[in-house]
Steps between C-alpha positions, in 0.01 A plus 500: 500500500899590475664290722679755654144648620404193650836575738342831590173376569534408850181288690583582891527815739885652519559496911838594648663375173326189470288338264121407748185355415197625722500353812146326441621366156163714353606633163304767274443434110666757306333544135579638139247762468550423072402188525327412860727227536712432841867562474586389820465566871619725799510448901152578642695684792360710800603668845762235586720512189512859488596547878757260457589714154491833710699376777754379212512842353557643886817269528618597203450861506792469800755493257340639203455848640895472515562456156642843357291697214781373272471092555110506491529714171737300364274175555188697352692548188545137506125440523460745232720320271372183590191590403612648139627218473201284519268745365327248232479211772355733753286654230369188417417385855308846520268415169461186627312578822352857418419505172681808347658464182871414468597819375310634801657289774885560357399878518413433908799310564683750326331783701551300834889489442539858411293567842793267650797689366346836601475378863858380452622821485308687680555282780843593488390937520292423858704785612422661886517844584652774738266708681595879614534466885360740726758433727865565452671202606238254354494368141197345365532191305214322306495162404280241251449200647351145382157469716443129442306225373274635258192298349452532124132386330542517132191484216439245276462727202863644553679201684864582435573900486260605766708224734829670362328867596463341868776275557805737296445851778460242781821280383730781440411655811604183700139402602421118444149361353203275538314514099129362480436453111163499403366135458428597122903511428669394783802379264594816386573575884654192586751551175615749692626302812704253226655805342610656834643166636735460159607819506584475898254690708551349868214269603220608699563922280198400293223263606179410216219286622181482356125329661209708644490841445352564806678323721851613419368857447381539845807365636775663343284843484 
């Protein structure tokens, strides 16, 4: 393994910008799928961890939502460079945990950032509207407007672009995010939460924890 992978391969849940183990300590084995053998290990988190990771995302969606279209655009071409720029380490990490071929997994990563860059500019064309008034001294306005936290469950056979087709509409529209990974390829998802913090996304925009599907799919759906 490059060494530079091993940096992107992150063992613990991103929460409000920090770095967290599951509150029990339990831990789930994550395996090559080549070779059978365990590569390393994940938090085994559940309903606690991901209400504190929703309520992190609420606090943070405060001042996200008053970001312009042009700062979160600009940091979205950050992540997309970022991620260019580690394409072989990230591909590797990808092979690694789900099998695909290396030619394969650069391909995804590839595909992921392009999904990145389109949301970067689109996010900066959310444009409102004016709506014909039926009444003479009253002007219609329409507005886009962030909803919220939004909860993201990605599959473990396309761990990195389907996150980027979730989390790049919901980031340039000023929503913030709670990601579940499947257990499968967690690191693929967690990857994400180093690239964001280097390239400066505020803690708490983009939470990643990973434990029982159940369990955090019942409480942030």
């Amino acid at each position: 393994m490059l060494q530079k992978t091993s940096h992107f391969m992150r063992q613990a849940n991103l929460i409000n910008g920090e770095w967290v183990q599951a509150d029990s300590g339990q831990t789930v084995d994550v395996n090559n799928p080549a070779t059978g053998l365990k590569i390393g290990t994940v938090p085994k988190s559940g309903r606690v961890e991901t209400r504190r990771a929703i309520e992190a995302a609420d606090a943070a969606f405060k001042t996200w939502r008053k970001t312009t279209a042009l700062e979160r655009s600009k940091l979205l071409r950050k992540l997309h460079d970022a991620m260019m720029d580690n394409q072989d380490v990230l591909a590797e990490l990808l092979t690694i945990e789900q099998g695909k071929s290396l030619f394969e997994s650069k391909g995804e990563i590839g595909s992921a950032a392009s999904y990145i860059l389109w949301f970067a500019e689109e996010g900066r064309r959310t444009y409102g509207d004016v709506v014909p008034s039926p009444w003479a001294d009253r002007r219609i306005l329409v507005t886009k407007e962030p909803v919220g936290v939004i909860a993201a469950i990605t599959p473990w056979n396309f761990p990195s672009s389907m996150l980027a087709r979730k989390l790049g509409p919901a980031l340039a529209a000023g929503c913030t995010a709670v990601v579940k990974p499947a257990s499968q390829t967690p690191y693929s998802g967690l990857a994400w939460g180093a690239l964001a913090e280097e390239v400066g996304f505020p803690k708490g925009v983009i939470n990643i924890l990973t434990g029982a599907a159940g369990e955090i799919g019942d409480e942030i759906c």
